[in-house]
Every structure is written in C-alpha cells, then in structure tokens.
C-alpha positions as CSV (number, residue, x, y, z in Angstrom):
1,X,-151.8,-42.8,-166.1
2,X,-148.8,-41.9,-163.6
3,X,-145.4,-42.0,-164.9
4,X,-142.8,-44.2,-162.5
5,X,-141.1,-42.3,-160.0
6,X,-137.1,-40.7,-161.1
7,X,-134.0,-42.3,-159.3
8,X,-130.9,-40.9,-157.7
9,X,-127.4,-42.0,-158.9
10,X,-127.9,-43.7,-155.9
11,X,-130.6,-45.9,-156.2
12,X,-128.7,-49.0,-156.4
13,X,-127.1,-48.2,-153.0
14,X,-130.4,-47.5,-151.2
15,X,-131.6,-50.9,-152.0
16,X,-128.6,-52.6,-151.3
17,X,-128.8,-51.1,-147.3
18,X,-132.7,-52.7,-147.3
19,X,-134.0,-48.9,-147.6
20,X,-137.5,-48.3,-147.2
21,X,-138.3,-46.2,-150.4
22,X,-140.9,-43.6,-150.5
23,X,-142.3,-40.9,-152.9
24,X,-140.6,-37.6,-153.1
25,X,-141.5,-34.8,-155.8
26,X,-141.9,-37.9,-158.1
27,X,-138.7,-39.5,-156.9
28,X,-138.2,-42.6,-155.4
29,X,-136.0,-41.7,-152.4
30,X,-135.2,-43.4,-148.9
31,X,-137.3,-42.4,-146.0
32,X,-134.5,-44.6,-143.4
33,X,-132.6,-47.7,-143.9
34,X,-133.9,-49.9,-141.4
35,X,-131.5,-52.9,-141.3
36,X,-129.3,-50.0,-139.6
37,X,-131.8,-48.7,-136.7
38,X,-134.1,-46.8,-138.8
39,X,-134.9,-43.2,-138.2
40,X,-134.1,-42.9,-134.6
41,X,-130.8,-43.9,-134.6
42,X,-129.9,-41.8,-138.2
43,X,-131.3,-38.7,-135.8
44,X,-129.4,-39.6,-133.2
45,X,-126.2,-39.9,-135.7
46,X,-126.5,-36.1,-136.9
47,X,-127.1,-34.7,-134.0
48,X,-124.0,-36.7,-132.0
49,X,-121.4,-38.0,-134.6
50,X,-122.6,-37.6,-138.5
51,X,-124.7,-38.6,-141.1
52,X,-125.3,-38.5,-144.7
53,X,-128.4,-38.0,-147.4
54,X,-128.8,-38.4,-150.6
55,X,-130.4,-35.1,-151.4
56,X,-130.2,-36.0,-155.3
57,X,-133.7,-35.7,-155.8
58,X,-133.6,-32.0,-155.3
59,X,-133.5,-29.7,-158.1
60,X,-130.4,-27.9,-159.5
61,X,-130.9,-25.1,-162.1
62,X,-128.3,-22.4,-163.7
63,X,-129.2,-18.9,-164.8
64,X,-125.9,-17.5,-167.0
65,X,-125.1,-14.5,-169.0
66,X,-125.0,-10.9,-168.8
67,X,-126.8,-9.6,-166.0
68,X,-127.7,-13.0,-164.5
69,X,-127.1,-12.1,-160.9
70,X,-128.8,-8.7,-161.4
71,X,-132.0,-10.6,-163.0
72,X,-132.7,-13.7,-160.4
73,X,-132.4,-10.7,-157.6
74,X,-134.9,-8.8,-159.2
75,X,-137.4,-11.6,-159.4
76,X,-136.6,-13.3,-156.2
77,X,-137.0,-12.5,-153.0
78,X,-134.0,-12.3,-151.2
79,X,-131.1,-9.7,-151.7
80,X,-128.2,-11.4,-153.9
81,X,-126.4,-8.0,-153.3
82,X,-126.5,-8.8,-149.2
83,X,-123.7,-11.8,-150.2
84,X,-120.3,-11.7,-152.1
85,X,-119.1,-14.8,-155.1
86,X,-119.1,-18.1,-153.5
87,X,-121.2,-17.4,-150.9
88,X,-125.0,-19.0,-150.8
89,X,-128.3,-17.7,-149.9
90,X,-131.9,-18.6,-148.5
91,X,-134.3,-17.0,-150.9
92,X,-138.1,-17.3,-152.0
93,X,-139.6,-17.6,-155.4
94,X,-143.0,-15.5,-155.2
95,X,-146.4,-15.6,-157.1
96,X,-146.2,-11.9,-158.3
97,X,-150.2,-11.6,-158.0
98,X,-150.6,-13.6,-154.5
99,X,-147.1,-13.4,-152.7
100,X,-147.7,-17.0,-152.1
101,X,-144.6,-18.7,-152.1
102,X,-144.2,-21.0,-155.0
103,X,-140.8,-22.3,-153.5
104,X,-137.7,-22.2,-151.4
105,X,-134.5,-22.5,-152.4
106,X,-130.9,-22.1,-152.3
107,X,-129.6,-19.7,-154.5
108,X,-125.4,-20.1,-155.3
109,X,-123.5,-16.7,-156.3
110,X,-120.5,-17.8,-158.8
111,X,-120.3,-14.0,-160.1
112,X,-122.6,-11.5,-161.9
113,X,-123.1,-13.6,-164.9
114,X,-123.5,-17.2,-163.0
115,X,-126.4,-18.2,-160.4
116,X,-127.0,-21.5,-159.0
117,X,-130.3,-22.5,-158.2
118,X,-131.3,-25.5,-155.7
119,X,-135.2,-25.4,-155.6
120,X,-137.4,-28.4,-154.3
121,X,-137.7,-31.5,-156.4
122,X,-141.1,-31.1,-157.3
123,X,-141.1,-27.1,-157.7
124,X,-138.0,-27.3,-159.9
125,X,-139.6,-27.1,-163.0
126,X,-142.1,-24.4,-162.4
127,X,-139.6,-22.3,-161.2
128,X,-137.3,-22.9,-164.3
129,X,-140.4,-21.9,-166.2
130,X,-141.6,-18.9,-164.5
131,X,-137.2,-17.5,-164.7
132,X,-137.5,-18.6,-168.4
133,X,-140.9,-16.7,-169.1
134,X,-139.1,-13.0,-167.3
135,X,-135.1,-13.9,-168.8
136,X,-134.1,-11.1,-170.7
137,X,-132.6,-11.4,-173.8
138,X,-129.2,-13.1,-173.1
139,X,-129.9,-15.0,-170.0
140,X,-130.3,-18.4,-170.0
141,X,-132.2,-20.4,-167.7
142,X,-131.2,-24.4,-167.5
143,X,-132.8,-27.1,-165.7
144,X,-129.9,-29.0,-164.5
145,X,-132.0,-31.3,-162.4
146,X,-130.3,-34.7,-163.3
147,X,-126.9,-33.2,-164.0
148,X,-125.3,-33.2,-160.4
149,X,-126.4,-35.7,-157.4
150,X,-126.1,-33.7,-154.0
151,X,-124.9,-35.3,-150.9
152,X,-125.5,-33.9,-147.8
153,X,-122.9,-34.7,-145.0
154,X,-124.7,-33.4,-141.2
155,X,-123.0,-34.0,-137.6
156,X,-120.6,-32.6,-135.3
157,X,-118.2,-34.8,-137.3
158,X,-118.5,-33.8,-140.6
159,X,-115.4,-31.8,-141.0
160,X,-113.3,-34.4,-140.0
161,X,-115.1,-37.1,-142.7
162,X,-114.6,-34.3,-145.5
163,X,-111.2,-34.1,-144.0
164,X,-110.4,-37.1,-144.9
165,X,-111.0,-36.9,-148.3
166,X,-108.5,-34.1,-148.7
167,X,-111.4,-31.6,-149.1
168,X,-112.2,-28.4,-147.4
169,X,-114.0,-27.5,-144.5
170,X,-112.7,-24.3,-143.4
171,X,-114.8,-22.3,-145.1
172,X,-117.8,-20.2,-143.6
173,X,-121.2,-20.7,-142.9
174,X,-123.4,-20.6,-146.2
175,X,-120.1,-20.0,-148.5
176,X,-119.0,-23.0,-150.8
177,X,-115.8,-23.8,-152.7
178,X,-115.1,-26.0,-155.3
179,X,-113.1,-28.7,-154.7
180,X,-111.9,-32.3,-157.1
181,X,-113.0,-35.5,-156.5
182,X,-111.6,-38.0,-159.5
183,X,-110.5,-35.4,-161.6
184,X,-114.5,-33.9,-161.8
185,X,-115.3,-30.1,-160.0
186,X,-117.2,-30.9,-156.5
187,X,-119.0,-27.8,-154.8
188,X,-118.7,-27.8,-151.0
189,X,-121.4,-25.4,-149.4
190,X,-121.1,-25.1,-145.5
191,X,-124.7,-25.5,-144.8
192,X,-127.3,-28.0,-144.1
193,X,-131.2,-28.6,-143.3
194,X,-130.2,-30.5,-139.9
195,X,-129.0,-27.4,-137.2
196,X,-125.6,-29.1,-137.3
197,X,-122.2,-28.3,-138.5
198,X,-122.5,-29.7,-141.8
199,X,-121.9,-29.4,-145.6
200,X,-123.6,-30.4,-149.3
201,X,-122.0,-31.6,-151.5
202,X,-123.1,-30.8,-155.2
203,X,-121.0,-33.7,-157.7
204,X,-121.8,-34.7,-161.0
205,X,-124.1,-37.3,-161.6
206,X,-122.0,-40.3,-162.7
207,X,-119.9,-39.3,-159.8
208,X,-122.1,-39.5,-157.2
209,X,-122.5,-43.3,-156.2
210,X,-118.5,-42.9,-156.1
211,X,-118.6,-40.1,-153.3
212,X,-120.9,-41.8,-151.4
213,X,-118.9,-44.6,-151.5
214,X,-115.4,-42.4,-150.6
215,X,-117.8,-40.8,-147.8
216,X,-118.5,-44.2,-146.0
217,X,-115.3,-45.4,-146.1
218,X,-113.8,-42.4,-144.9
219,X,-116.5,-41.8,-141.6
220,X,-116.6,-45.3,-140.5
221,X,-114.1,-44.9,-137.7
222,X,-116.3,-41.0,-136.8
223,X,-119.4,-43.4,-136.9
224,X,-121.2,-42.3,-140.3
225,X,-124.3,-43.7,-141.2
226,X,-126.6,-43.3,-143.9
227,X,-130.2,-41.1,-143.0
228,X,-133.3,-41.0,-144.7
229,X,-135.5,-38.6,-145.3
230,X,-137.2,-39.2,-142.2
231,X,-134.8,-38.3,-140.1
232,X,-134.1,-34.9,-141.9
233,X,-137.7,-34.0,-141.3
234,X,-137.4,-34.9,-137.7
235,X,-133.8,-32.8,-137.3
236,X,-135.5,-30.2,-139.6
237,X,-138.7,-29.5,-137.3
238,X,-136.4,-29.7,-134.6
239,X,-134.5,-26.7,-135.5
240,X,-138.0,-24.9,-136.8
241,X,-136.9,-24.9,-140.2
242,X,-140.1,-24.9,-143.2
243,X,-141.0,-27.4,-145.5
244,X,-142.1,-26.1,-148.9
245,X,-145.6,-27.3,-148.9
246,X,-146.3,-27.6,-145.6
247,X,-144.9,-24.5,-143.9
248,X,-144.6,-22.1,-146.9
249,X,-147.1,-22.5,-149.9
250,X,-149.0,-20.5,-152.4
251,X,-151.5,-20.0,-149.5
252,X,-148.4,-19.5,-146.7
253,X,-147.2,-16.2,-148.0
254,X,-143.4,-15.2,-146.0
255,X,-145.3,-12.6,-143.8
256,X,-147.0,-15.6,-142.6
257,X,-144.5,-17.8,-142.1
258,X,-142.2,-15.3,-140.5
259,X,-139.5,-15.7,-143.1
260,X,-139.6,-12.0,-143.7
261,X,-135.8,-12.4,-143.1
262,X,-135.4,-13.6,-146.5
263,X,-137.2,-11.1,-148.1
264,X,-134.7,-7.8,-150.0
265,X,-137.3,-5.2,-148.2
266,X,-135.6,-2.5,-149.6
267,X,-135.1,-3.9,-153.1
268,X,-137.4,-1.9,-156.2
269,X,-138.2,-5.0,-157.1
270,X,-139.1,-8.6,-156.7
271,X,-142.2,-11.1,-157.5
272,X,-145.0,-10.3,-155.2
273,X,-143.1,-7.0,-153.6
274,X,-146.4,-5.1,-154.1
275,X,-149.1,-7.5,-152.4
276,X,-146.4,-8.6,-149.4
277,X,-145.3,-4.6,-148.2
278,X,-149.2,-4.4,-148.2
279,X,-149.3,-7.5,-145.8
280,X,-146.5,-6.8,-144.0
281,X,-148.6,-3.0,-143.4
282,X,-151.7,-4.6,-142.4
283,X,-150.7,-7.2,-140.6
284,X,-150.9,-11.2,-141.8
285,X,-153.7,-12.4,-139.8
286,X,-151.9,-16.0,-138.9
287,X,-148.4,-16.5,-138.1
288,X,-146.3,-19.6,-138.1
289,X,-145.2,-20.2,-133.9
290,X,-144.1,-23.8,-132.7
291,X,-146.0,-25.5,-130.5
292,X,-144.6,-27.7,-127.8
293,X,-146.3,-30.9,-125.9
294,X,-147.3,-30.6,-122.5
295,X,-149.5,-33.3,-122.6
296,X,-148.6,-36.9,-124.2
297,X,-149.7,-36.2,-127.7
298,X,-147.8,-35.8,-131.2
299,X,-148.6,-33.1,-133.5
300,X,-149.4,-34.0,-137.0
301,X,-150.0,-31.6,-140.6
302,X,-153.4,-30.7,-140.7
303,X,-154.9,-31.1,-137.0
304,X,-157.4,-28.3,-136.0
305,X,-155.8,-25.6,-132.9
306,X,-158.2,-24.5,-130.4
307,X,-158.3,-21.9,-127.9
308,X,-159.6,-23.3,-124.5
309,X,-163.0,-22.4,-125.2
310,X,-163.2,-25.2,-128.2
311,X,-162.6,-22.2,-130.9
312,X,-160.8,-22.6,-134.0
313,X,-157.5,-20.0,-134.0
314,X,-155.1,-22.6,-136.3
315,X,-153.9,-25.7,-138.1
316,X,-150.8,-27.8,-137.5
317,X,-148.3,-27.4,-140.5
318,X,-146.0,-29.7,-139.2
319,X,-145.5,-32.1,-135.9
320,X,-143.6,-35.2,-135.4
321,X,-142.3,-36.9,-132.1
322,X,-138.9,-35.1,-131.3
323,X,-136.4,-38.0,-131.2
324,X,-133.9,-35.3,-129.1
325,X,-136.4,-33.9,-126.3
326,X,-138.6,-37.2,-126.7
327,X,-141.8,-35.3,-126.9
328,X,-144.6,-34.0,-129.4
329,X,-143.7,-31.0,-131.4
330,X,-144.8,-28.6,-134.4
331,X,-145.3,-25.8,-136.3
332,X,-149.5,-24.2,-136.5
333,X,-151.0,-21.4,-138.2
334,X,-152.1,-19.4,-135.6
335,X,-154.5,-16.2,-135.2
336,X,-151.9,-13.8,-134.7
337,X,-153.0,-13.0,-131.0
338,X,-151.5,-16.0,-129.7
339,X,-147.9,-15.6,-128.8
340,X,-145.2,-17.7,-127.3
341,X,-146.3,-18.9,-123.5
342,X,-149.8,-19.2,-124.3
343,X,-151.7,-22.5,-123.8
344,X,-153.3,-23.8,-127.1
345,X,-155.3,-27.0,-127.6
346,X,-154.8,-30.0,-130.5
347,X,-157.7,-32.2,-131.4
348,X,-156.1,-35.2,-131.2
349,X,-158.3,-38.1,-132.3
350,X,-161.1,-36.4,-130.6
351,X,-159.3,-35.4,-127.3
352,X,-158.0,-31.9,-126.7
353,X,-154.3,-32.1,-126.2
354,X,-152.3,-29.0,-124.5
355,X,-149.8,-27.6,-126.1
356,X,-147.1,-24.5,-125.5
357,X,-146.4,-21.9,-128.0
358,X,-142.6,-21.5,-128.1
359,X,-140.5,-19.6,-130.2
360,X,-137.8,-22.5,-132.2
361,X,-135.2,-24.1,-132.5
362,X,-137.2,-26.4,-130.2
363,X,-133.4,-27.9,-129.8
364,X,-130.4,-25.4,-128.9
365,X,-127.7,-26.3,-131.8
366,X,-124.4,-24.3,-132.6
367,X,-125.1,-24.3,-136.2
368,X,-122.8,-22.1,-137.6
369,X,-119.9,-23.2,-135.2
C-alpha cells in the first residue's frame, strides 16, 4: 500500500495555474503549467527575462551545537573550512564503504555551531539518519523538511523582481543573507540550478504561498512566470549540472561523475575518503562527458553508447531536447578512453544515432555575473 504523495505550501497555487502535477521524491510537484506555454516557454523565461519554482519539495535539515560545522565537514565531502559564515557550498554525502554518492546537497554555514542542510527530497531522510547515527554527543541533527518552503527565483531579471520587494541582491555568488518578509526571517542565497543569475529563497512554511504571491506581483512588468520542474531539468542539463539519481548514485561514485571538485582532498577525513583516493589512484574506469547531437536524435536516461564498431563503451544518464540550441543533448557513462571530439553512437529505437562528446555547459551562461 503507497502512501499519497506530500504537498508544497503551494499546492493550492499550482492547481489554480492548470499545473500538470507529477511525482517527485514522494511529492506532488508541477512538472509545467500549461495554460501558460508549458515547458518551452518557462525555459525560454529563465534563460531571457525570469522565472520562478517551487522547490518546496526539497529537503531542509539543521545540524546545531558545539562543533557542528567541524562534524558535517568531517563526514561530508566537501571542505566547510574552503567558505566563511553565510556563505553556501556544493557538497556530497558518501557511502563510507562504496564512495557511492547517497546525495547532493547544499550545505549553509551560519557559524561553527549552525549548518544548514538542503539535500534531495527523497534522500532527505536517509541523510538525516546516517548525520544522526555519527552526531557526537551534543549535536543535534533535525529534519526540517516541512518547516521552510523554498522558492527559487532564475533569469537575467531576478535582481530587479527581488528588488522590488525591498530585499537584497547584492550579495555574492553562493553567499546568502537573511532578510524579512512580513515580520518572519527569509534566507536569500545567490545561487540556482538554471546557469542564470538567480537566487533561493528559503521562507517559512505558512509564509510561502504569501511570497509567491509578493513574487508575481512584483515581476509581472520584468515578465515572471511560473516554471515547472521540467523546465529546470531542461536548463539544468543545459548547463551540465547532475541529477541525484541519474548522474551521481550509489553506483556513480564523484570520481565518476567528475565532481572531484567537491570533494575536501586534503581533509583527514570524510565518508568514503579511503575507497575514492584509491579510485581517484587507479583511475575510475567511466567518466561522465556530455554528448552532443549531430544527427536528429534526443538522448534519453538509460540508452546503450556504442563505439562505431556496434560495441558497448556507455549509458545515457541524462538527455533531453535543448530548448536553447534546439537539438538533442546529454550526459553518458563512458569508457574513460573516449574524450571530448570523439564520435560516439546512441541506439536510438534501433538506429545508431551520432553523437559528439563535448565538454559542458552545452550553453555559454554568465552565471555568477
């Protein structure tokens, strides 16, 4: 027996606009509001004027006390110590045996004894569990899921919208400050999923479906429209950016994907620091490259990768039809071998498809301008 999918704060809202609803880590989120041009137009909005997602469905988590900051870096991957109090980081949550990646998320540094956690709305509980399990004494780990609703605000003309609300936008890329909106704290983190200038916004729950209100009124003259989730996956491949599950797993481990980037090298420890340096030594046999249409065909997750000989070397992680450069394009597993310029082939419904291994952003994007 399945339980019935969670709600935003928003739910109401999404109806309202004629949304067509879809299954997301168990929540029933918007995939694009058709009634206002569906996904290719909510692209279109982000990447020319501005848009705005409910994001609520993904998962917020605290960690407090004494030592907090010290313990989440020494179980996650990233380096807290690489970023100063209100900044945000990109970090991995590792299986210590495997190195396979049981999430992604955004990790927010209030001070040494207060870490905010934004994992992915299905992971959100296993990670509070696995932080719980290693706290030591006097850290507390909270799932805060359904206490804040996150909005996020993408587009060239997203400043001026939050502008308008009196809040700020001046700060830098992946820092955050927290604001008021109707007397309640609202955290504003310069960053986004999309490539664009953009911010999320991180408001408590009852005062959610009032932002998103304040938000519309204030962007209709910059020409704000509401996106789906399909359109973030569309701007999202664009850029080259992973989805947990797809492009990072428990079988993707970073080395893989090439998200070493994330990954506090030098740190004594972290889950899975053993088992990745020993990856990273050998050599992951597959890497995560994009892949590029060159004939009229559209990537999708699972779809074999062969060399021109018919042989196996890959699998498709990711592919959609690129709204911006109106063409087929991805992210594949590949045999390590293959490289970016090199000619690899998609079994597309039985037909070999070429395709181009390129290095992303598949779309050039001034994201931290």
């Amino acid at each position: 027996m399945t339980s019935d999918p969670l709600t935003s704060p928003l739910h109401a809202r999404h109806v309202a606009l004629g949304a067509k609803m879809s299954d997301f880590g168990g929540w029933d989120m918007p995939i694009e509001y058709s009634r206002t041009g569906g996904v290719l137009k909510e692209h279109a909005a982000v990447r020319e004027q501005v848009g705005v997602f409910d994001v609520s469905h993904l998962g917020k988590a605290s960690v407090t006390g004494p030592g907090a900051a010290a313990f989440v870096n020494s179980v996650l991957a990233n380096d807290l110590q690489r970023i100063e109090d209100g900044q945000a980081q990109y970090t991995l949550c590792c299986d210590d045996a495997t190195g396979g990646v049981v999430d992604d998320l955004i990790a927010y540094l209030n001070g040494p004894e207060d870490v905010f956690l934004i994992p992915n709305a299905a992971n959100t509980s296993e990670v509070v569990r696995r932080l719980r399990e290693a706290a030591p004494e006097g850290v507390t780990v909270q799932n805060r899921h359904r206490d804040f609703g996150v909005l996020a605000v993408q587009g060239p003309k997203s400043a001026a919208v939050l502008a308008e609300l009196g809040l700020p936008t001046d700060h830098d890329y992946m820092s955050f400050t927290v604001a008021s909106f109707e007397n309640a704290p609202l955290t504003v983190c310069r960053t986004g999923y999309t490539g664009e200038h953009g911010y999320e916004l991180v408001a408590p729950w009852d005062k959610t479906e009032a932002l998103w209100d304040a938000l519309q009124a204030a962007g209709e003259e910059f020409g704000i429209r509401p996106c789906g989730l399909g359109a973030r996956d569309t701007l999202r491949t664009e850029m080259g950016y992973p989805l947990h599950g797809q492009d990072l797993s428990m079988e993707i481990t970073p080395n893989m994907a090439r998200a070493g980037w994330a990954v506090g090298w030098k740190k004594p420890a972290f889950w899975g620091r053993e088992v990745l340096l020993a990856e990273r030594e050998a050599g992951a046999k597959r890497l995560l490259r994009g892949i590029r249409a060159v004939d009229r065909a559209i990537p999708r997750a699972h779809m074999v990768v062969n060399d021109a000989d018919g042989k196996q070397i890959g699998e498709v992680t990711s592919g959609t039809f690129s709204p911006t450069l109106r063409e087929g394009i991805g992210l594949a597993l590949l045999d390590r071998e293959y490289t970016e310029g090199d000619t690899v082939y998609l079994d597309v419904r039985g037909k070999a498809a070429a395709f181009t291994v390129v290095k992303p952003p598949f779309v050039d994007v001034r994201t931290r301008g």
